[in-house]
TIVO-2410 file (N, C-alpha, C; in nm, 3 decimals):
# residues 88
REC num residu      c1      c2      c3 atome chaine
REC   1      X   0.082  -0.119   0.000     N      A
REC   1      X   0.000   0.000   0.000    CA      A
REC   1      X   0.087   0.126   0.000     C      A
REC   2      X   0.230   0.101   0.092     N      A
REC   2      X   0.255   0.225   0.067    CA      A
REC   2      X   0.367   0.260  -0.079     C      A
REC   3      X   0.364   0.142  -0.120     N      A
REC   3      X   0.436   0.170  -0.276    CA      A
REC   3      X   0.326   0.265  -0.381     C      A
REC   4      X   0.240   0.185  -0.347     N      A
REC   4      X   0.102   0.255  -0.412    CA      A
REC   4      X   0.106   0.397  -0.412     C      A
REC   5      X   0.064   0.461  -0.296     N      A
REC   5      X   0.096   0.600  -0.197    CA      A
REC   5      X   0.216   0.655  -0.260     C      A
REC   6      X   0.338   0.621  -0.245     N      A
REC   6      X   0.450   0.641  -0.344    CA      A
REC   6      X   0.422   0.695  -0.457     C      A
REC   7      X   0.364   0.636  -0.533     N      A
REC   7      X   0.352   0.595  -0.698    CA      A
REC   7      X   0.226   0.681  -0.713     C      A
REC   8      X   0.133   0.720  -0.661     N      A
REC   8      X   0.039   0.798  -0.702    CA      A
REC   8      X   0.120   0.947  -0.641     C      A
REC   9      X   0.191   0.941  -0.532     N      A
REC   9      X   0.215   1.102  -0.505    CA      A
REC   9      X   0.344   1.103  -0.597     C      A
REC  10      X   0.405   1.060  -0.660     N      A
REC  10      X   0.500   1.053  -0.730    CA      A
REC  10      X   0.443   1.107  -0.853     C      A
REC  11      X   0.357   1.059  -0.946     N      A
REC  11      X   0.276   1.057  -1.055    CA      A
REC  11      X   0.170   1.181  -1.049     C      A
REC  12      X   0.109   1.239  -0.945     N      A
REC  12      X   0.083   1.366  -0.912    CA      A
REC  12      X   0.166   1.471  -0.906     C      A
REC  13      X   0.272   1.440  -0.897     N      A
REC  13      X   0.369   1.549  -0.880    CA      A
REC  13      X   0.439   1.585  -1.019     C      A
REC  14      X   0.396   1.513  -1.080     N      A
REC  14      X   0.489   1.511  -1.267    CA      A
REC  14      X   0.322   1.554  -1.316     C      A
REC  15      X   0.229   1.525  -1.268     N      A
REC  15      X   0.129   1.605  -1.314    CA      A
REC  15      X   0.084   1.753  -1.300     C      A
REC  16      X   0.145   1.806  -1.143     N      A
REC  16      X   0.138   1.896  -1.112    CA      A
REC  16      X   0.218   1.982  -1.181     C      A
REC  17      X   0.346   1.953  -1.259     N      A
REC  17      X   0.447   2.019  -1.315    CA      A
REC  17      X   0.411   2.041  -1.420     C      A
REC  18      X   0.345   1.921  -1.485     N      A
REC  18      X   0.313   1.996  -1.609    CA      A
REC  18      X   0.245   2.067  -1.643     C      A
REC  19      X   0.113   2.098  -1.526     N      A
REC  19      X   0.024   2.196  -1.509    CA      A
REC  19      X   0.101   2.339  -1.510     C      A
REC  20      X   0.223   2.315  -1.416     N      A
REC  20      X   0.287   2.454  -1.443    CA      A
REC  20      X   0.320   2.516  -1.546     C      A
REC  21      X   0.425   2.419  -1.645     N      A
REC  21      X   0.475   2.443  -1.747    CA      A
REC  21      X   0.333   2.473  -1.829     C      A
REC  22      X   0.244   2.476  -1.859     N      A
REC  22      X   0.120   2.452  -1.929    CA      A
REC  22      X   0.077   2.583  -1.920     C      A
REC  23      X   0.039   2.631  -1.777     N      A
REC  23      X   0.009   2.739  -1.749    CA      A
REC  23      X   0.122   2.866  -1.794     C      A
REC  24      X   0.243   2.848  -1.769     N      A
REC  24      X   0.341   2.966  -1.777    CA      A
REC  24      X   0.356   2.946  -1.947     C      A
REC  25      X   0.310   2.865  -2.058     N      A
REC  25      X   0.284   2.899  -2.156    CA      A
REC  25      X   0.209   2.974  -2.194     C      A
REC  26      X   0.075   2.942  -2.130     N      A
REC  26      X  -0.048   2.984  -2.114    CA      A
REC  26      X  -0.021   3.188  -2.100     C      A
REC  27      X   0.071   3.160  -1.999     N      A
REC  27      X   0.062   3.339  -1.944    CA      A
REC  27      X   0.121   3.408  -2.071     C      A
REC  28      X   0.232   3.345  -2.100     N      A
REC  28      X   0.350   3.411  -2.242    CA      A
REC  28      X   0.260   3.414  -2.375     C      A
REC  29      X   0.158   3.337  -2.399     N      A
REC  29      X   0.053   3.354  -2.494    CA      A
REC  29      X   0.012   3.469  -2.457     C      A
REC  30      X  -0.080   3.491  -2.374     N      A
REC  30      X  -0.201   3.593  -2.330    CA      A
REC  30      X  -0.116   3.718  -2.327     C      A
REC  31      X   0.037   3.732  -2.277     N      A
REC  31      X   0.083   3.813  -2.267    CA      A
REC  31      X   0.135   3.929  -2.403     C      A
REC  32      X   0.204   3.799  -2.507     N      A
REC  32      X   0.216   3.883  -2.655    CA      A
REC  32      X   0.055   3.872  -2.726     C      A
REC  33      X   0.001   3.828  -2.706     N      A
REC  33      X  -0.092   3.823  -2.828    CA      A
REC  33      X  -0.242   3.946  -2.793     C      A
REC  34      X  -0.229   3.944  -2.687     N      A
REC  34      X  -0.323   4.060  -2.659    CA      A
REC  34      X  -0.244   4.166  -2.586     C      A
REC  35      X  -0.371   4.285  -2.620     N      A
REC  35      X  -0.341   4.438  -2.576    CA      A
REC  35      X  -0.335   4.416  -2.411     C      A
REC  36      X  -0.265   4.558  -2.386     N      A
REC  36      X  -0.230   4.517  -2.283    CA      A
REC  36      X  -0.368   4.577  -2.152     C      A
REC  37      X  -0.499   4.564  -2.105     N      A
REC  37      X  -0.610   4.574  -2.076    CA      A
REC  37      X  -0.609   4.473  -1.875     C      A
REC  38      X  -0.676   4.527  -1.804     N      A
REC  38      X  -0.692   4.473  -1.704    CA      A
REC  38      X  -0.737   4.329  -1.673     C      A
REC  39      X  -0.791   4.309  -1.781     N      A
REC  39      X  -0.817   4.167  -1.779    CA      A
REC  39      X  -0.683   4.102  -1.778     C      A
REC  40      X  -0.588   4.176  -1.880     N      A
REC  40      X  -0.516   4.017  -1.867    CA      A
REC  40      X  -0.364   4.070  -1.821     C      A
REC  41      X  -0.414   4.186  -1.720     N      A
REC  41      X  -0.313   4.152  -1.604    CA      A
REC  41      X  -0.381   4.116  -1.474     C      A
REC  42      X  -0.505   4.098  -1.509     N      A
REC  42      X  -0.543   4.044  -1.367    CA      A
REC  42      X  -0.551   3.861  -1.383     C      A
REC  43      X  -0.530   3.776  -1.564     N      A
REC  43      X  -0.508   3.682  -1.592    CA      A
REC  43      X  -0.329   3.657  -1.559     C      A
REC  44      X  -0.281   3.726  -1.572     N      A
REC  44      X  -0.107   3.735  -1.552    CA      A
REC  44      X  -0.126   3.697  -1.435     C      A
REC  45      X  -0.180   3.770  -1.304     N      A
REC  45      X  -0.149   3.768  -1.162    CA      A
REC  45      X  -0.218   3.606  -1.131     C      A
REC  46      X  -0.310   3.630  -1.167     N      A
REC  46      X  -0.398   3.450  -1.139    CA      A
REC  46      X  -0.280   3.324  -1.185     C      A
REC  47      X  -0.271   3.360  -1.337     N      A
REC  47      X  -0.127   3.227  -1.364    CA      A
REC  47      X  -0.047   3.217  -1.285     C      A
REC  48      X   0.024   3.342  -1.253     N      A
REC  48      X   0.153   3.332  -1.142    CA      A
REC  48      X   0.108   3.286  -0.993     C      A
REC  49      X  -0.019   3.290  -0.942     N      A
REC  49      X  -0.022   3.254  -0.830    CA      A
REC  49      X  -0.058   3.102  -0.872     C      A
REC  50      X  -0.102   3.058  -0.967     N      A
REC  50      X  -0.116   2.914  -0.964    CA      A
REC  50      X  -0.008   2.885  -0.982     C      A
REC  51      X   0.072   2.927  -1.063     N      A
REC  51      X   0.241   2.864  -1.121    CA      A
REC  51      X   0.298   2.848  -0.968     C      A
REC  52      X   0.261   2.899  -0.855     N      A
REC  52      X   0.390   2.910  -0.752    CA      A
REC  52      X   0.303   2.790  -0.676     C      A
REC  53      X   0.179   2.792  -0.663     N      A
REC  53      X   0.154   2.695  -0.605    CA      A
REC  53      X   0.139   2.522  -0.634     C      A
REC  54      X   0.102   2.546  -0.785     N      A
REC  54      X   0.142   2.423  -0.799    CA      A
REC  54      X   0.251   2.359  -0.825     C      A
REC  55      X   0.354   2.432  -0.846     N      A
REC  55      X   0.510   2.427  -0.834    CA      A
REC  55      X   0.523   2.378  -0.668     C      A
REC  56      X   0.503   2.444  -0.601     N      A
REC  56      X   0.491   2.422  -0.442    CA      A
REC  56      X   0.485   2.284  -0.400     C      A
REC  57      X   0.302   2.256  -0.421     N      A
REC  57      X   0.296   2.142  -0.409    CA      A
REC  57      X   0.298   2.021  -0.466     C      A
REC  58      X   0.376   2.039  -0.610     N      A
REC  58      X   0.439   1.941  -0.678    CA      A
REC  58      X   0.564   1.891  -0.596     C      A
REC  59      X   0.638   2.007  -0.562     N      A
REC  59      X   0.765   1.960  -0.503    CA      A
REC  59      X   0.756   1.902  -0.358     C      A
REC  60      X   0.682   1.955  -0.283     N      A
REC  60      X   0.596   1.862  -0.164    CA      A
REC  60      X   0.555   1.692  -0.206     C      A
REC  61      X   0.503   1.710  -0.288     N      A
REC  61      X   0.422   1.562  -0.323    CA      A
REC  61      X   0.611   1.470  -0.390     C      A
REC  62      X   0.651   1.559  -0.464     N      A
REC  62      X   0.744   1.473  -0.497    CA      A
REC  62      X   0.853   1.370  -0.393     C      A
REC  63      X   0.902   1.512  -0.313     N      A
REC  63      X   0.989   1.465  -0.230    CA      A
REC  63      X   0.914   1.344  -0.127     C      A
REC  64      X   0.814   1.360  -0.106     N      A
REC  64      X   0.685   1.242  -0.019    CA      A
REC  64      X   0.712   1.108  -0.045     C      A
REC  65      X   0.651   1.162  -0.162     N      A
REC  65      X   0.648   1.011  -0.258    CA      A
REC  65      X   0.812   0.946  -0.287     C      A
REC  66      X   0.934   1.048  -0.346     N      A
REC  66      X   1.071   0.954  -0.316    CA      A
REC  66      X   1.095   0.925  -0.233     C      A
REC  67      X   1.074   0.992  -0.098     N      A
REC  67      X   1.118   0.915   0.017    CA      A
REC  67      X   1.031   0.857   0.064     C      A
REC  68      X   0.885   0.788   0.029     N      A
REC  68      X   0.881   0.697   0.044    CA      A
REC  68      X   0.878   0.565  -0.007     C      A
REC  69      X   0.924   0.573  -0.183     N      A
REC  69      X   0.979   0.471  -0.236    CA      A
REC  69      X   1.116   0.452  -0.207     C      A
REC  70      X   1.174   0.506  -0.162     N      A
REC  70      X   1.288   0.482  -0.076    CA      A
REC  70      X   1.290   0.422   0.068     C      A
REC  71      X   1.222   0.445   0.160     N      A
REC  71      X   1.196   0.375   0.289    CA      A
REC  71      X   1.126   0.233   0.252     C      A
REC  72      X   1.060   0.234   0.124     N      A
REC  72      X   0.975   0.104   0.107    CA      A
REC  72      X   1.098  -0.018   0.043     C      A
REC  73      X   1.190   0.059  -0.078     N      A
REC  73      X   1.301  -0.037  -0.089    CA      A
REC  73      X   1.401  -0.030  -0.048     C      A
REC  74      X   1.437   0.023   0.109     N      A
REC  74      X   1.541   0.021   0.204    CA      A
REC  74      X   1.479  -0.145   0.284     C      A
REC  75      X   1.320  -0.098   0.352     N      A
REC  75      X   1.195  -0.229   0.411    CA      A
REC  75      X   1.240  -0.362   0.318     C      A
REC  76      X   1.218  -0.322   0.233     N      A
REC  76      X   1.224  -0.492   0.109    CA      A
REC  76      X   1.351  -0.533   0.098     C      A
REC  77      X   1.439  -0.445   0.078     N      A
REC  77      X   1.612  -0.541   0.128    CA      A
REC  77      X   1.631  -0.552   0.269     C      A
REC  78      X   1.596  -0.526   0.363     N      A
REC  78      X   1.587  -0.549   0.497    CA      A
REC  78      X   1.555  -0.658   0.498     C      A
REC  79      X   1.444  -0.682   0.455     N      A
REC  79      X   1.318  -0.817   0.500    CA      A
REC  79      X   1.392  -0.926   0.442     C      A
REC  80      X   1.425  -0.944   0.274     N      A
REC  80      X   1.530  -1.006   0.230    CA      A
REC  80      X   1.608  -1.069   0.281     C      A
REC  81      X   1.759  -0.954   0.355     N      A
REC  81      X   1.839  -0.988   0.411    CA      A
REC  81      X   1.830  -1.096   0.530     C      A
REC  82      X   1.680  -1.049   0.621     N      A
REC  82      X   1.670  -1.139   0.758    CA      A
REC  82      X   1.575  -1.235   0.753     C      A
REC  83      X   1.548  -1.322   0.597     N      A
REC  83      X   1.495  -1.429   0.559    CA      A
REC  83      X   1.590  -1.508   0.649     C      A
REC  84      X   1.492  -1.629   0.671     N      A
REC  84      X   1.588  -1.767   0.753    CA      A
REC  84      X   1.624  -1.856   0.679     C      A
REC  85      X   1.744  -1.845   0.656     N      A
REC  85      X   1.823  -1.975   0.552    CA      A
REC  85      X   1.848  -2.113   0.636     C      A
REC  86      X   1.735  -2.219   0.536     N      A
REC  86      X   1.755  -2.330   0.601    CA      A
REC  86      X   1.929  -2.404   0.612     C      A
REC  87      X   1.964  -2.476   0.735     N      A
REC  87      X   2.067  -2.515   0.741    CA      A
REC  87      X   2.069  -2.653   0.661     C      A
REC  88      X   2.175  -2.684   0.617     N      A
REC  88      X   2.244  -2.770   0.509    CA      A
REC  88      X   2.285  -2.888   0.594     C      A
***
């Protein structure tokens, strides 16, 4: 279960990024292609506060999720190691 947990906050977090990258295209569009009008600096300010946050908690979810596919295959060579080898 907690490889699972791993692997979905792992996989959320490469989703969350690309939301960023997506969005900060998103802003550099809106930014050359239209006049420059309150709307779309009040669309500028909205992208950038999503860009920081889901940047944020991409990197939250990431680091989660490696360390805990890391504690899970530190657990599985542990368990490994202190298998009982029948005597000969």
């Amino acid at each position: 279960m907690n490889r699972f947990l791993a692997v979905l906050q792992v996989g959320l977090a490469v989703l969350l990024f690309i939301v960023a990258i997506v969005c900060l295209a998103n802003m550099v569009f809106i930014a050359m292609l239209r006049s420059e009008t309150i709307s779309v600096v009040n669309s500028i300010i909205g992208l950038t506060v999503m860009i920081v946050f889901t940047m944020a908690l991409g990197r939250i979810l990431w680091r989660r999720g490696t360390a805990r596919l890391q504690a899970e295959s530190q657990e599985d060579s542990e368990s490994s190691e202190h298998q009982d080898v029948p005597d000969a």
